[in-house]
N, C-alpha and C positions, 0 to 999 in steps of 0.2 A: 213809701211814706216819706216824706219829706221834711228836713228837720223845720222843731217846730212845730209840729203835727202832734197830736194824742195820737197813744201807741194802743192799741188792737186791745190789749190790757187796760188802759185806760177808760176808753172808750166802752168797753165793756160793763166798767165798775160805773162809769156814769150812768147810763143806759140802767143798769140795774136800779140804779139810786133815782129812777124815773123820768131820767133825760132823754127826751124824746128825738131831739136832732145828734147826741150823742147814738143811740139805735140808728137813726138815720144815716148814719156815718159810717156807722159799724155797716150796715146792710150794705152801704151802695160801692166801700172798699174790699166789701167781700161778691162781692155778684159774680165778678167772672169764675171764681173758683168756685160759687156754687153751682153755676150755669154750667160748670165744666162736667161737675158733680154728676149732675140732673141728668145732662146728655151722651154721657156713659151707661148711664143706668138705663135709659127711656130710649135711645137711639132717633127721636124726632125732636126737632129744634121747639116745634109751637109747645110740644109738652112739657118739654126742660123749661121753658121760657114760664109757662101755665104754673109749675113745680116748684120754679123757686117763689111767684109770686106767693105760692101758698105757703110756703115755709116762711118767709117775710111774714107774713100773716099771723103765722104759729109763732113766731118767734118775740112778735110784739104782743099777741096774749099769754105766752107761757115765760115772758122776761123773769118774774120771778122764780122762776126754777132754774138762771142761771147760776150755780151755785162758786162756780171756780170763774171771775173775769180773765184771767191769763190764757185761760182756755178755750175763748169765747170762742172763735175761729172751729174746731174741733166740733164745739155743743152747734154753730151753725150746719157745720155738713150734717152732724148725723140729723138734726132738722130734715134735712134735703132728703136726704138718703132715706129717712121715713116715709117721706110724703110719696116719694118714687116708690118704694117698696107696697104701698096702698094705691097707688094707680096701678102695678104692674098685678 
């Protein structure tokens, strides 16, 4: 993050309050650790790649059930970590 930048917490609390490019920000700072996530769990890259898009997915219709923004980070993997657990 680079000063200057909305912090993961921020970002988060926006994104909750309906901020769509705030989510969008949040997603696209978190991707390599979710990808990291996915291709732990899945061991194939098209899958991991398939995984988070779905979780991206989940994450923008279950935004309201972020209930802690500091945590956002955290509520993303276990996203991840779901989706992978339902493909596997």
């Amino acid at each position: 993050m680079n000063a200057g930048e909305p912090s993961d917490a921020e970002l988060g609390g926006l994104a909750r309050a309906g901020s769509l490019e705030a989510l969008a920000a949040l997603l696209e700072r978190s991707r390599p650790m979710l990808y990291a996530t996915a291709l732990g769990l899945l061991g194939s890259r098209p899958e991991a790649e398939d995984a988070v898009q779905d979780a991206c997915l989940v994450a923008l219709l279950r935004l309201d059930e972020l209930r802690d923004p500091p945590a956002v980070r955290a509520w993303l993997r276990t996203l991840v970590r779901n989706v992978c657990l339902m493909r596997l």
